[in-house]
Backbone as CSV, one residue per row, in Angstrom:
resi,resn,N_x,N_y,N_z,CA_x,CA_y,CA_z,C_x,C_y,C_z
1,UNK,21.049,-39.499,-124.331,19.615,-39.219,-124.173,19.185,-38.397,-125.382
2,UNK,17.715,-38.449,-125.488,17.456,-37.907,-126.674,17.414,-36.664,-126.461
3,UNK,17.360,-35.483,-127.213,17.538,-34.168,-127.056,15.719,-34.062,-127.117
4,UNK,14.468,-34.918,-128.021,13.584,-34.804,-128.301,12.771,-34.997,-126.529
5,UNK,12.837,-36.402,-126.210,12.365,-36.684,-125.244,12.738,-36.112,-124.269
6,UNK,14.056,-34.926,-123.795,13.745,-34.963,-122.682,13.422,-33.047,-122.501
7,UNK,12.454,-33.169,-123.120,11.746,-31.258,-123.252,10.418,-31.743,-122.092
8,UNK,9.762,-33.053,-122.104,8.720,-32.458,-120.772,9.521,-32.370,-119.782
9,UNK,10.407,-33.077,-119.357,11.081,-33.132,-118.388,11.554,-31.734,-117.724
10,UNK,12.018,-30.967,-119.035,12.653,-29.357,-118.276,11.489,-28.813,-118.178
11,UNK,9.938,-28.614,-119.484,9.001,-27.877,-118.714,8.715,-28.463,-117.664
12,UNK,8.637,-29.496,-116.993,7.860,-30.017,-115.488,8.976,-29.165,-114.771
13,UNK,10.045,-29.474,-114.514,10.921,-29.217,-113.977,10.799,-27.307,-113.747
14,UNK,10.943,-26.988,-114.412,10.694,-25.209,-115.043,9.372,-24.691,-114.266
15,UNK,8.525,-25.592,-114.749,6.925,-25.164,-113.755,7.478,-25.247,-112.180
16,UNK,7.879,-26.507,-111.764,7.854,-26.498,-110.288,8.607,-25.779,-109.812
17,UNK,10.145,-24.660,-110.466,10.529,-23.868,-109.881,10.253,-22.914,-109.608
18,UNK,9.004,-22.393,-111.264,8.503,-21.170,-110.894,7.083,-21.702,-109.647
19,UNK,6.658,-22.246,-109.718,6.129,-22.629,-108.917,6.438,-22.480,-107.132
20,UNK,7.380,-22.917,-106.661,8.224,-22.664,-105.269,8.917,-21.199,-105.337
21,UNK,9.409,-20.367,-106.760,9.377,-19.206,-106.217,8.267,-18.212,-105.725
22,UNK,7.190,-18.700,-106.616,5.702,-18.314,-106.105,5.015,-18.085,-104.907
23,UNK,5.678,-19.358,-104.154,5.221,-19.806,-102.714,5.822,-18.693,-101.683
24,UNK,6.829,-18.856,-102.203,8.179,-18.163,-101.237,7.836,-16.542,-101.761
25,UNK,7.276,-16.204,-102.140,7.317,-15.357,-102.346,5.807,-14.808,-101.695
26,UNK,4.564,-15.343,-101.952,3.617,-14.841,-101.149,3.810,-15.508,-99.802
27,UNK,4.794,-16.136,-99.171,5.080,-16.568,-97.565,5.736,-15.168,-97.196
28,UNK,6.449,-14.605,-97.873,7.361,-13.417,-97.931,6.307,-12.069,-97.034
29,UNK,5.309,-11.851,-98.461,4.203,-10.865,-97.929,3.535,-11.102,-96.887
30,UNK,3.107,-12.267,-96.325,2.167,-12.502,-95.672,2.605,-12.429,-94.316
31,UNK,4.049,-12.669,-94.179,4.841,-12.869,-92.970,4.916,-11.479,-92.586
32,UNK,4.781,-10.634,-91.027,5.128,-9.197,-91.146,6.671,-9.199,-90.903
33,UNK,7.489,-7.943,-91.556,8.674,-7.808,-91.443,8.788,-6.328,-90.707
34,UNK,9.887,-6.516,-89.667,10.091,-5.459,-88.608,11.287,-4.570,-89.151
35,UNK,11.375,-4.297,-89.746,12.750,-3.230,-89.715,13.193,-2.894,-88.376
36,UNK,14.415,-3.102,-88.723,15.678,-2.696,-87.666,15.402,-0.849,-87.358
37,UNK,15.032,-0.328,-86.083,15.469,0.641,-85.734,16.802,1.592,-85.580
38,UNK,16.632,2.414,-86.094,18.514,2.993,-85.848,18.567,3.173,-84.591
39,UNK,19.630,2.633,-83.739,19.949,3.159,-81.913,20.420,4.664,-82.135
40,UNK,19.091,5.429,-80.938,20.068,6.956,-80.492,21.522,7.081,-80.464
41,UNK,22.093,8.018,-81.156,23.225,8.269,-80.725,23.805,8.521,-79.348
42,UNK,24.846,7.759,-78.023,25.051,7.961,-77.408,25.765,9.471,-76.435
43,UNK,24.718,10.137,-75.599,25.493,11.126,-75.259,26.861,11.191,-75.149
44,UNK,27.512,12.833,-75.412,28.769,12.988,-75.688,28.652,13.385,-73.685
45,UNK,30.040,12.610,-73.095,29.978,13.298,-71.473,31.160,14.892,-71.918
46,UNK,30.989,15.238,-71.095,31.828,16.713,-71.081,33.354,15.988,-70.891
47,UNK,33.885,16.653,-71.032,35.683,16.244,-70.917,35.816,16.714,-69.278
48,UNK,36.275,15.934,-68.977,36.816,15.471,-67.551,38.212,16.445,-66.896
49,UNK,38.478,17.292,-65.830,39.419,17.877,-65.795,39.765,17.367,-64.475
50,UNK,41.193,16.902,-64.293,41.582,16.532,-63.190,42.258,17.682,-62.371
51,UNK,41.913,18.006,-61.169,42.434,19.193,-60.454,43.725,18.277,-59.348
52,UNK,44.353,19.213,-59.591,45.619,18.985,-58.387,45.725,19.444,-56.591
53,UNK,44.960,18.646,-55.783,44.745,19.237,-54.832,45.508,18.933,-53.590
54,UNK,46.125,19.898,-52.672,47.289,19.804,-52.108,46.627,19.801,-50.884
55,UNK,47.112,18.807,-50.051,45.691,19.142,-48.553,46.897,19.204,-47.638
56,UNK,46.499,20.476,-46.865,47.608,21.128,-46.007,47.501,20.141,-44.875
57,UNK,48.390,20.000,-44.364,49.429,19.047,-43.047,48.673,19.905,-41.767
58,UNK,47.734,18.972,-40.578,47.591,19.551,-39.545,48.546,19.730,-38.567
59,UNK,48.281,21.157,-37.551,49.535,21.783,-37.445,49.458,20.707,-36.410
60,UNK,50.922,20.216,-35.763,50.759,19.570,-34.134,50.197,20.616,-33.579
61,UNK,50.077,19.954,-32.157,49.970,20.241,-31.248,50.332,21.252,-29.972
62,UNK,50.469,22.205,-29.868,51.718,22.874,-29.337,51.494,22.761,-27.770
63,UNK,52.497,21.668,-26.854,52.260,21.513,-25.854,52.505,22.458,-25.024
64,UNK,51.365,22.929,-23.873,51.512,23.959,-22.995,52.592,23.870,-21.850
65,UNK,53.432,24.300,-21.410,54.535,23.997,-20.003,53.538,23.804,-18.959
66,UNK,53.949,22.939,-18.017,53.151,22.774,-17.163,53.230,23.632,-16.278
67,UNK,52.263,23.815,-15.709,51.675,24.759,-14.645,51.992,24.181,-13.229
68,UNK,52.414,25.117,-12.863,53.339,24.820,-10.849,52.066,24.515,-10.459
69,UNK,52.527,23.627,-9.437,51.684,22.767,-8.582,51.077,23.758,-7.548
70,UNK,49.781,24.044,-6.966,49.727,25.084,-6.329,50.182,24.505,-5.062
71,UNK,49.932,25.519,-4.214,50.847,25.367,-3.198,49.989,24.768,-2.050
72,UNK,50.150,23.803,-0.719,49.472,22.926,-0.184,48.392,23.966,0.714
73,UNK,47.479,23.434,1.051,46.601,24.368,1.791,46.835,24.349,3.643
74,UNK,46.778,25.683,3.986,47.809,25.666,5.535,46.604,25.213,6.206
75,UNK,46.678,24.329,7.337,45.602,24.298,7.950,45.028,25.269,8.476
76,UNK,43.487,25.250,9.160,43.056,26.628,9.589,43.597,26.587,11.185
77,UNK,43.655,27.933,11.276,44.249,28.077,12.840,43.541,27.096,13.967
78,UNK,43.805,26.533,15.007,43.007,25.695,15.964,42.432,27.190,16.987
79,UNK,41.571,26.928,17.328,40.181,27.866,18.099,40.139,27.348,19.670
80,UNK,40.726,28.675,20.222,40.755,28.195,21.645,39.593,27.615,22.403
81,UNK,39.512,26.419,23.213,38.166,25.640,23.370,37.775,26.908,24.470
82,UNK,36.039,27.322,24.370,35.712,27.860,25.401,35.006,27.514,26.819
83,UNK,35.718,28.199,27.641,35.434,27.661,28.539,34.346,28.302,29.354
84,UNK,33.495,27.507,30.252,32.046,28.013,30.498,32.323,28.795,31.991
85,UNK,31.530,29.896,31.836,31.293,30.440,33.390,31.152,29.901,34.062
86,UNK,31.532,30.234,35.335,31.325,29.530,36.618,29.868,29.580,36.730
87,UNK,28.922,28.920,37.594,27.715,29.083,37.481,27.420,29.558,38.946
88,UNK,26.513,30.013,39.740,26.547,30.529,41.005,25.701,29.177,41.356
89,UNK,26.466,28.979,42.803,25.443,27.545,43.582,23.853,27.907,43.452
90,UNK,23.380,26.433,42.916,22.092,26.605,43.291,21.520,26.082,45.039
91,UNK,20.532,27.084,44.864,20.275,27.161,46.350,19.852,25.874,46.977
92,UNK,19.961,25.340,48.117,19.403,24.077,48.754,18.066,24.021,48.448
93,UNK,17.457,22.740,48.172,16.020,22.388,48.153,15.447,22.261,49.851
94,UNK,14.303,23.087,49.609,13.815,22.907,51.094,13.157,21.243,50.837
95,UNK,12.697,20.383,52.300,12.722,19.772,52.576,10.826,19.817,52.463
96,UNK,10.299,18.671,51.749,9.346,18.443,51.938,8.346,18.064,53.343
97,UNK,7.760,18.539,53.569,6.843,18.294,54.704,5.546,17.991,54.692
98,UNK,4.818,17.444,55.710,3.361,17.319,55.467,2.594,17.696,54.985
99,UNK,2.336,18.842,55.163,2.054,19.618,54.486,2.240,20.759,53.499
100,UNK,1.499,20.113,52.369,2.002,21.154,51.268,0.612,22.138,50.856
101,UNK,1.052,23.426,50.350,-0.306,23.982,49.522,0.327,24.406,48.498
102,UNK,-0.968,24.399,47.605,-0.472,25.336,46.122,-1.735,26.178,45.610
103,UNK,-1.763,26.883,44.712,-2.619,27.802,44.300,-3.517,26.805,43.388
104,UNK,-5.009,26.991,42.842,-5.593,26.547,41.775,-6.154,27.473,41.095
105,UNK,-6.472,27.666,39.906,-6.994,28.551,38.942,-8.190,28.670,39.152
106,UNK,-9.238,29.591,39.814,-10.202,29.091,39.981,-11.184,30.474,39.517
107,UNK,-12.346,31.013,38.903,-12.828,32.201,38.703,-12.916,32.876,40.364
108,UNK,-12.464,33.818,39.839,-12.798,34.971,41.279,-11.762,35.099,41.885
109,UNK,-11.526,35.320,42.908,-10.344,35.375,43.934,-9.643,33.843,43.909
110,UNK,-8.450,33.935,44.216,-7.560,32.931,44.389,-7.390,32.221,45.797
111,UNK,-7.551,31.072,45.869,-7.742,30.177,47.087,-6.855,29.080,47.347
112,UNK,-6.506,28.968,48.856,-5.545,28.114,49.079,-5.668,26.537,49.301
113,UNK,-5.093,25.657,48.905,-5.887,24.026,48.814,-4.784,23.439,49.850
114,UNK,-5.581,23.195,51.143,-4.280,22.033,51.755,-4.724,20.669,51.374
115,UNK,-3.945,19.974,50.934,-3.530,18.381,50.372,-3.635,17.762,51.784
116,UNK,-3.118,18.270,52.602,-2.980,17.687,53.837,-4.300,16.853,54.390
117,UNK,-5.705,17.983,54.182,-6.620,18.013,55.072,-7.181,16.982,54.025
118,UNK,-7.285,16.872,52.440,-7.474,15.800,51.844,-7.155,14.831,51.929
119,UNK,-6.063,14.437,52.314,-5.442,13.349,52.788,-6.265,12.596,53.897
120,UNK,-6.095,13.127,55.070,-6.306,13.012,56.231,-8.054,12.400,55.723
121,UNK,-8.691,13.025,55.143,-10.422,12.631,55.188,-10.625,11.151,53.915
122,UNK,-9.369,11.085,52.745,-9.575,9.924,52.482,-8.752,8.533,53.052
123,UNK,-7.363,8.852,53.588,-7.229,8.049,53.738,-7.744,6.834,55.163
124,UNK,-9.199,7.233,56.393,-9.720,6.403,56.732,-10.906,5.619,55.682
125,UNK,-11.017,6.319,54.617,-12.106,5.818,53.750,-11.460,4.327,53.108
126,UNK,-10.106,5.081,53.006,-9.046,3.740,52.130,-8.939,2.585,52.661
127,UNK,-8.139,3.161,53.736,-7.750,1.980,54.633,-9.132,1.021,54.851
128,UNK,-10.907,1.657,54.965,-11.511,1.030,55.542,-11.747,-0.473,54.317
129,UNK,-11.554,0.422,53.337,-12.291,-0.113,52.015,-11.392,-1.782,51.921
130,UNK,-10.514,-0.841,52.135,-9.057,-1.999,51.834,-9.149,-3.093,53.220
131,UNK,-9.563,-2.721,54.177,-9.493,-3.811,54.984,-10.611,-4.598,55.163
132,UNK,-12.047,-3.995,54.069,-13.365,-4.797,54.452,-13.239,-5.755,53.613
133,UNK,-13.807,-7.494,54.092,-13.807,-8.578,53.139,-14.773,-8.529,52.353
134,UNK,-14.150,-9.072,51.513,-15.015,-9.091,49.806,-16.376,-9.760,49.879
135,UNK,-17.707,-9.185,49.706,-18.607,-9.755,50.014,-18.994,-11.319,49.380
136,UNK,-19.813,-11.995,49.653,-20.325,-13.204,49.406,-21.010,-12.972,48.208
137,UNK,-20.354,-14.211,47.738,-21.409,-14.150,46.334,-22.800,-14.730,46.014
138,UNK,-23.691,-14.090,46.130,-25.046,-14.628,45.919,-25.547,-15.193,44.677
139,UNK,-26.566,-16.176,44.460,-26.268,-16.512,43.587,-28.441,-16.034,43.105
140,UNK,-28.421,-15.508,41.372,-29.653,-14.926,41.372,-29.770,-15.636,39.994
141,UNK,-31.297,-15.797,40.008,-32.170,-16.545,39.276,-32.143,-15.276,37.728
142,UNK,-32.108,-15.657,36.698,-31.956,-14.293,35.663,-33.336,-14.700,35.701
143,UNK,-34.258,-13.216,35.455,-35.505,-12.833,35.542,-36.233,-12.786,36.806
144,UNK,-35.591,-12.839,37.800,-36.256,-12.418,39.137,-35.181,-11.782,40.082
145,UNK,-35.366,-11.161,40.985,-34.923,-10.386,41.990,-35.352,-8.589,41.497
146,UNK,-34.654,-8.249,42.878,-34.719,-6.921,42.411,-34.081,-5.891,41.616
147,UNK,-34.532,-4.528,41.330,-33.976,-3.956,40.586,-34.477,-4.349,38.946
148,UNK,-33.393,-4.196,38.081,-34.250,-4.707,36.371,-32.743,-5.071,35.599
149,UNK,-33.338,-6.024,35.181,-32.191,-6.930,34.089,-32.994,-7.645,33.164
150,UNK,-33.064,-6.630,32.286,-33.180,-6.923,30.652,-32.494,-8.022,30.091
151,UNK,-32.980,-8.637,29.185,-32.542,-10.120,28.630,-31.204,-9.526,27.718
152,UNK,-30.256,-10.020,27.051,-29.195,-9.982,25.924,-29.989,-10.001,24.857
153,UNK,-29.157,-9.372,24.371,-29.867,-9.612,22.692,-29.057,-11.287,22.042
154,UNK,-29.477,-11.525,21.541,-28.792,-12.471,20.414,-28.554,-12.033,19.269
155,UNK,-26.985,-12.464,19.067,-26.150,-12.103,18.397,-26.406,-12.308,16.744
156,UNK,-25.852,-11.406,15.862,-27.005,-12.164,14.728,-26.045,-13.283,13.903
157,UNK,-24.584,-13.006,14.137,-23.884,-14.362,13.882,-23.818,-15.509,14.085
158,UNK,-24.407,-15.707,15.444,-24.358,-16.437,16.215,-25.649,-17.248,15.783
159,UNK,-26.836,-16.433,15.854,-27.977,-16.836,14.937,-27.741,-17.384,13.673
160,UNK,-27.599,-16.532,12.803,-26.521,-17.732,11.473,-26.015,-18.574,11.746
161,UNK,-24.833,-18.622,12.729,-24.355,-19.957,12.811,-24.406,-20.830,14.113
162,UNK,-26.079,-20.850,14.208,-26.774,-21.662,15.138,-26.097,-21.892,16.585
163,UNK,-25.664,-20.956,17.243,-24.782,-21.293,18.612,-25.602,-20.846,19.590
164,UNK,-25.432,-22.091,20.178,-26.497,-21.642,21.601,-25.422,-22.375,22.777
165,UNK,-26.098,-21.960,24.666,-25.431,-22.181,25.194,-25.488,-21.438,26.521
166,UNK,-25.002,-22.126,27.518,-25.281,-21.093,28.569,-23.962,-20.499,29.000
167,UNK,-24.047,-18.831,29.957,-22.658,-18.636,30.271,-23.116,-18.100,31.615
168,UNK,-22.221,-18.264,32.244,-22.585,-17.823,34.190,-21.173,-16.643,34.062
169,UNK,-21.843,-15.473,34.947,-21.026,-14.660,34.854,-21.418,-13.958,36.201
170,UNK,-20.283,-13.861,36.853,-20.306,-13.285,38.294,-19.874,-11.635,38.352
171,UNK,-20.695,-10.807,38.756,-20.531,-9.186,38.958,-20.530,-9.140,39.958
172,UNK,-20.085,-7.353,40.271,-20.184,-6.978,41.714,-21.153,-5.465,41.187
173,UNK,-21.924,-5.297,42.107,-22.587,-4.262,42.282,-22.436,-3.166,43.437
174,UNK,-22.612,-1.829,42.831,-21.817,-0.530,43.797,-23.165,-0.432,44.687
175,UNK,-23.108,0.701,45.745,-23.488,1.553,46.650,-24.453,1.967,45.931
176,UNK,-24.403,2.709,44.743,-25.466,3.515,43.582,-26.735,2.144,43.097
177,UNK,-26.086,1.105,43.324,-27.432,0.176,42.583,-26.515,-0.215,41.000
178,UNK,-25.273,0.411,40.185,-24.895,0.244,39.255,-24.084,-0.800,39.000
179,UNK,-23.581,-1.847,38.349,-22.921,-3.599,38.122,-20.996,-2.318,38.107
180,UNK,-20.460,-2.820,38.605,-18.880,-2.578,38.854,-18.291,-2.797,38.078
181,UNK,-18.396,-4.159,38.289,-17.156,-5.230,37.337,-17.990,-6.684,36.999
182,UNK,-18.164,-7.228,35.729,-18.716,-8.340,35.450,-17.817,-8.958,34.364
183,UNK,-17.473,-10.881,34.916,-16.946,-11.505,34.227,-17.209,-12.539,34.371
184,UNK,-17.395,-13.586,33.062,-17.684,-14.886,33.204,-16.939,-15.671,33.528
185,UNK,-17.665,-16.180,34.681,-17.054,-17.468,35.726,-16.623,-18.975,35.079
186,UNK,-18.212,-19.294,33.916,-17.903,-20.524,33.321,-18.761,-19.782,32.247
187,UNK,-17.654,-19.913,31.131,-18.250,-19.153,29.883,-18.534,-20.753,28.593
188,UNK,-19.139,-20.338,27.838,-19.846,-21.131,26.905,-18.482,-20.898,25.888
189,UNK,-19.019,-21.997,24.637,-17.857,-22.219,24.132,-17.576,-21.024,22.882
190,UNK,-18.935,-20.538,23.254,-18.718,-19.294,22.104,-18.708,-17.881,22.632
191,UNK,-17.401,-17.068,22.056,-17.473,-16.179,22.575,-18.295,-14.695,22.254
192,UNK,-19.277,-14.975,21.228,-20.003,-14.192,21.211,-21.123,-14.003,22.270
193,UNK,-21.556,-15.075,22.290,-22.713,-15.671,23.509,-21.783,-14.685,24.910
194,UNK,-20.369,-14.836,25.351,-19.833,-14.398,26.202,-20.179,-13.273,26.709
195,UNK,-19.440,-12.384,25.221,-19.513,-11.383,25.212,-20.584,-10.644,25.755
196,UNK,-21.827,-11.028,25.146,-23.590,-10.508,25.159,-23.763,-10.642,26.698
197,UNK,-23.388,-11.704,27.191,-23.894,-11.889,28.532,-23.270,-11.052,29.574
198,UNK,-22.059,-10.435,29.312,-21.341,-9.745,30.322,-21.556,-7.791,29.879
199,UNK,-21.791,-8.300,28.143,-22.260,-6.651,27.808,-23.627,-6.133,28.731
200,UNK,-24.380,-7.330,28.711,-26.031,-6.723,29.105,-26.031,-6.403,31.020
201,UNK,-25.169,-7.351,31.338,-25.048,-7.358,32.792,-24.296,-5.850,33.221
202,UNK,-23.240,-5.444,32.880,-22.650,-4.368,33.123,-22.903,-3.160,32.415
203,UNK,-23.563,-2.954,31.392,-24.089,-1.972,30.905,-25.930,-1.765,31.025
204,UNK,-26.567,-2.426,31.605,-28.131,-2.076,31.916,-28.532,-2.748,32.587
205,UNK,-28.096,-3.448,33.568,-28.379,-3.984,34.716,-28.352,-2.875,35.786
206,UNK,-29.245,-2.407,36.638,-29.316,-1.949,37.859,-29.912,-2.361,38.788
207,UNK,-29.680,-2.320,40.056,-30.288,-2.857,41.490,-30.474,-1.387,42.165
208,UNK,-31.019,-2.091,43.897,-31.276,-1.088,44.606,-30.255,-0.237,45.325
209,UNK,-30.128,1.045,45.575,-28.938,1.653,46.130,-28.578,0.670,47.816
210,UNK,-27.358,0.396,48.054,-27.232,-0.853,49.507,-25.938,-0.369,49.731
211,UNK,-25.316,-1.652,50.498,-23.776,-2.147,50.306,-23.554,-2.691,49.333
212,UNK,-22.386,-2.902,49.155,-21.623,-3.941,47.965,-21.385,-5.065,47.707
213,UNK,-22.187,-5.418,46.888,-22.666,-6.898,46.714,-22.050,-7.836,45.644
214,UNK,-21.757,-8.982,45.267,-21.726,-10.247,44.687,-22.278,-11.214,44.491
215,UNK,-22.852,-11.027,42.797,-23.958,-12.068,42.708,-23.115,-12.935,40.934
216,UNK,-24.167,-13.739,41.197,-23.789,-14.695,40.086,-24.956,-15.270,39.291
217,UNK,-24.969,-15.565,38.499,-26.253,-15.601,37.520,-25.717,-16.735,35.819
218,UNK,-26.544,-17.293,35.751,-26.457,-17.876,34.554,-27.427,-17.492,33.651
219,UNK,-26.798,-17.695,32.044,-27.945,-16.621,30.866,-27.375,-17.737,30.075
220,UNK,-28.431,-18.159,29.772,-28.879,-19.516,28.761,-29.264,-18.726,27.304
221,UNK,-28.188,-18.779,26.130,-28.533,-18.748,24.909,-29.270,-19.714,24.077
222,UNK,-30.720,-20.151,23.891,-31.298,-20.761,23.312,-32.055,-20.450,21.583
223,UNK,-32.141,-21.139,20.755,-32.716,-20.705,19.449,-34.345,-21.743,19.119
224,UNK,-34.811,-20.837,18.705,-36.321,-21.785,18.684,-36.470,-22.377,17.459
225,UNK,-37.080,-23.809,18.195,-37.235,-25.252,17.338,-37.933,-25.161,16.125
């Protein structure tokens, strides 16, 4: 090769190196660069001392001798059973008799009651009572006869739940004019209605003072149409 011709060749050549060191070199600046930090020096630890430690042996046990068995417990003495006094006879019961009296508490002086003479004055009353037949039963219209018999009330349940009905109920009436004993003969199917009819008869029914009578009566529970 010629030594003449080949001089552009090294300046081209020459430019483009200085050229790429150029580059590389403002890529250099432009890039930021971190420097390496120095690492703290690591603490020094203290020097280490190993101690020799001797760990004392627990003592046994030191077993106690056993202790004597105590001794069994004596039973308690037995207690002579006691025995009860004789008791002195009680005296004979006298014998009841017809007559008895006793005292009553009464203000003032104290007075003697014979049972006897009571006796004697009811029992012809008893016997009579007990042997007279049971009167006839009459039979009465409710709202007429004598004496006064107030109507029943109606019941207010019964009113709610529309029950009507009749109930016949047969009483007896005293000596005084006052109802004795009253119970329904043929009662209705409700027993409130019952009830009312035998409440009103024996509690405010009165007649005339007489003998002792038996009547019968029917009380019609009706509700309006």
């Amino acid at each position: 090769m010629n030594p003449i011709q080949s001089t552009p060749w090294n300046a081209t050549l020459t430019l483009v190196l200085w050229v790429s060191m150029l580059t590389v070199g403002l890529l250099g600046f432009s890039l930021p660069y971190h420097r390496p930090q120095p690492q703290p020096p690591e603490p020094e630890l203290p020097p280490v001392e190993v101690l020799d430690v001797e760990l004392a042996s627990e003592p046994e046990p030191i077993s106690d001798p056993l202790a004597p068995a105590p001794d069994p417990l004596e039973p308690p003495p037995l207690i002579d059973p006691i025995t009860p006094p004789d008791l002195p006879p009680m005296p004979a019961v006298a014998e009841l008799t017809d007559t008895l009296a006793f005292a009553l508490p009464v203000e003032g002086p104290v007075r003697i009651v014979e049972i006897e003479q009571a006796a004697r004055t009811r029992a012809p009353v008893d016997q009579a009572v007990a042997s007279a037949p049971a009167p006839a039963v009459q039979t009465l219209i409710f709202g007429s006869g004598e004496g006064r018999q107030p109507a029943p009330r109606y019941p207010r349940q019964a009113v709610r739940e529309r029950q009507e009905g009749a109930v016949t109920v047969v009483f007896s009436v005293g000596a005084d004019g006052r109802v004795i004993e009253a119970q329904p003969s043929r009662p209705s199917p409700w027993p409130l209605l019952n009830e009312e009819a035998v409440r009103v008869i024996q509690d405010r029914w009165r007649f005339e003072r007489g003998p002792i009578r038996r009547f019968e009566v029917t009380i019609r529970f009706e509700l309006n149409r």
